[in-house]
C-alpha positions in Angstrom: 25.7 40.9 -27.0 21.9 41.6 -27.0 21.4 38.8 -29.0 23.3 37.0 -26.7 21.3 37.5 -23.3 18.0 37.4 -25.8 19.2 33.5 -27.0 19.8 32.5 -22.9 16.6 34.1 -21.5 15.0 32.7 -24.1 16.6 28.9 -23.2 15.8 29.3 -19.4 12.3 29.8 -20.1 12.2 27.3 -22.2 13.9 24.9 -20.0 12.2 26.2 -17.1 8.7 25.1 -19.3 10.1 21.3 -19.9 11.1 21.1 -16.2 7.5 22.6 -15.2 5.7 19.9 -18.1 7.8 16.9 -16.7 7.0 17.5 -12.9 3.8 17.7 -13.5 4.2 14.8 -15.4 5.9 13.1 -12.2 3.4 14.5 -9.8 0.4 13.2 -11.9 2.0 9.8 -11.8 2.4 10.1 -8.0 -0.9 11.4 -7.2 -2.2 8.2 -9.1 0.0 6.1 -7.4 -1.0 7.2 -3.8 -4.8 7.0 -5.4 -4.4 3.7 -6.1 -2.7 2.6 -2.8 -5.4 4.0 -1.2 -7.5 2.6 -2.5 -6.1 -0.9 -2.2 -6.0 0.0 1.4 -9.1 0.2 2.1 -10.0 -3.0 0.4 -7.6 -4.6 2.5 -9.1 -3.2 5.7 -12.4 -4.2 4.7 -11.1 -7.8 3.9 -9.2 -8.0 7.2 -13.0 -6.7 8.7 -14.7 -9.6 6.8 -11.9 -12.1 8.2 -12.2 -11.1 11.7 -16.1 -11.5 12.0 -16.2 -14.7 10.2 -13.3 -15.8 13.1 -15.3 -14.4 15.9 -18.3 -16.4 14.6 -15.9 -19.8 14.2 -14.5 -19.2 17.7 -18.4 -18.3 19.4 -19.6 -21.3 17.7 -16.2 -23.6 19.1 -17.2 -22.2 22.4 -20.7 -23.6 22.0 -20.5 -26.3 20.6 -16.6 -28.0 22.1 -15.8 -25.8 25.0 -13.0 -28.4 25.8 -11.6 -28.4 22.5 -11.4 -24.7 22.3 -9.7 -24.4 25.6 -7.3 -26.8 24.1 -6.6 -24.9 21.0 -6.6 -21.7 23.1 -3.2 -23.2 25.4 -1.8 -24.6 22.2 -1.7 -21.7 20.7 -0.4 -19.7 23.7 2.2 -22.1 24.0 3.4 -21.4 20.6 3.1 -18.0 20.3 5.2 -17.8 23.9 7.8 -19.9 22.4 8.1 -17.7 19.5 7.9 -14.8 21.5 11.1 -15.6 23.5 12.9 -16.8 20.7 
Protein backbone atom coordinates (compact mmCIF):
# COMPACT_ATOMS: atom_id res chain seq x y z
CA UNK A 1 0.00 0.00 0.00
CA UNK A 2 3.05 2.42 0.62
CA UNK A 3 4.08 1.86 -2.62
CA UNK A 4 0.83 2.71 -3.66
CA UNK A 5 0.35 6.38 -2.13
CA UNK A 6 4.40 6.77 -3.04
CA UNK A 7 3.45 5.97 -7.15
CA UNK A 8 0.23 8.78 -6.76
CA UNK A 9 2.12 11.49 -4.90
CA UNK A 10 4.60 10.96 -7.02
CA UNK A 11 2.11 11.43 -10.35
CA UNK A 12 0.42 14.68 -8.81
CA UNK A 13 3.57 16.35 -8.54
CA UNK A 14 4.47 15.41 -11.54
CA UNK A 15 1.33 16.43 -13.16
CA UNK A 16 1.08 19.33 -11.13
CA UNK A 17 4.79 20.32 -12.82
CA UNK A 18 3.42 19.82 -16.62
CA UNK A 19 0.36 21.88 -15.63
CA UNK A 20 2.68 24.62 -13.94
CA UNK A 21 5.33 24.38 -17.38
CA UNK A 22 2.23 24.63 -19.86
CA UNK A 23 0.58 27.75 -18.13
CA UNK A 24 3.44 29.37 -18.13
CA UNK A 25 3.72 28.45 -21.48
CA UNK A 26 0.15 29.98 -22.11
CA UNK A 27 0.81 33.07 -20.07
CA UNK A 28 4.12 33.77 -21.90
CA UNK A 29 2.14 33.62 -25.13
CA UNK A 30 -0.49 35.96 -23.71
CA UNK A 31 1.73 38.47 -22.24
CA UNK A 32 3.25 38.65 -25.84
CA UNK A 33 0.13 38.88 -27.32
CA UNK A 34 -1.11 41.87 -25.18
CA UNK A 35 2.71 43.28 -25.88
CA UNK A 36 2.18 43.33 -29.25
CA UNK A 37 -1.36 44.73 -29.26
CA UNK A 38 -0.06 47.41 -27.45
CA UNK A 39 1.99 48.16 -29.21
CA UNK A 40 0.09 48.25 -32.42
CA UNK A 41 -1.99 50.55 -30.46
CA UNK A 42 -0.06 53.06 -30.13
CA UNK A 43 1.00 53.13 -33.63
CA UNK A 44 -2.43 53.43 -34.51
CA UNK A 45 -3.11 56.42 -32.25
CA UNK A 46 -0.13 58.05 -33.50
CA UNK A 47 -1.34 57.51 -37.12
CA UNK A 48 -4.86 58.69 -36.32
CA UNK A 49 -2.69 61.86 -34.67
CA UNK A 50 -0.82 62.28 -38.00
CA UNK A 51 -4.29 62.13 -39.98
CA UNK A 52 -6.03 64.56 -37.94
CA UNK A 53 -3.35 67.43 -38.22
CA UNK A 54 -2.82 66.93 -41.87
CA UNK A 55 -7.08 67.38 -42.00
CA UNK A 56 -6.94 70.35 -39.85
CA UNK A 57 -4.37 71.83 -42.11
CA UNK A 58 -6.56 70.77 -45.50
CA UNK A 59 -9.71 72.25 -43.85
CA UNK A 60 -7.62 75.79 -42.53
CA UNK A 61 -6.29 76.00 -45.86
CA UNK A 62 -10.17 75.29 -47.63
CA UNK A 63 -11.19 78.04 -45.35
CA UNK A 64 -8.58 80.43 -46.70
CA UNK A 65 -8.46 79.86 -49.80
CA UNK A 66 -12.65 78.77 -50.94
CA UNK A 67 -14.60 79.81 -47.98
CA UNK A 68 -17.78 79.13 -50.19
CA UNK A 69 -16.70 75.81 -51.14
CA UNK A 70 -16.00 74.73 -47.68
CA UNK A 71 -19.30 75.87 -46.43
CA UNK A 72 -20.64 73.80 -49.10
CA UNK A 73 -18.91 70.70 -48.30
CA UNK A 74 -19.53 71.42 -44.61
CA UNK A 75 -23.79 71.25 -45.28
CA UNK A 76 -23.17 68.33 -47.63
CA UNK A 77 -21.70 66.49 -45.26
CA UNK A 78 -24.20 67.38 -42.44
CA UNK A 79 -26.80 66.42 -44.67
CA UNK A 80 -25.44 63.02 -45.00
CA UNK A 81 -24.35 62.20 -41.89
CA UNK A 82 -28.10 63.44 -40.60
CA UNK A 83 -29.55 61.07 -43.03
CA UNK A 84 -27.59 58.29 -41.80
CA UNK A 85 -28.09 59.26 -38.48
CA UNK A 86 -31.90 58.82 -38.60
CA UNK A 87 -31.75 55.83 -40.59
Amino acid sequence: MAQYSTDATHAKHELRDVATEQFEKVAGHVEGAVKTIAERGREVGSEVQAVAGNLKSAVDTSVKDQPMATLAVAVALGFVIGVLWKS
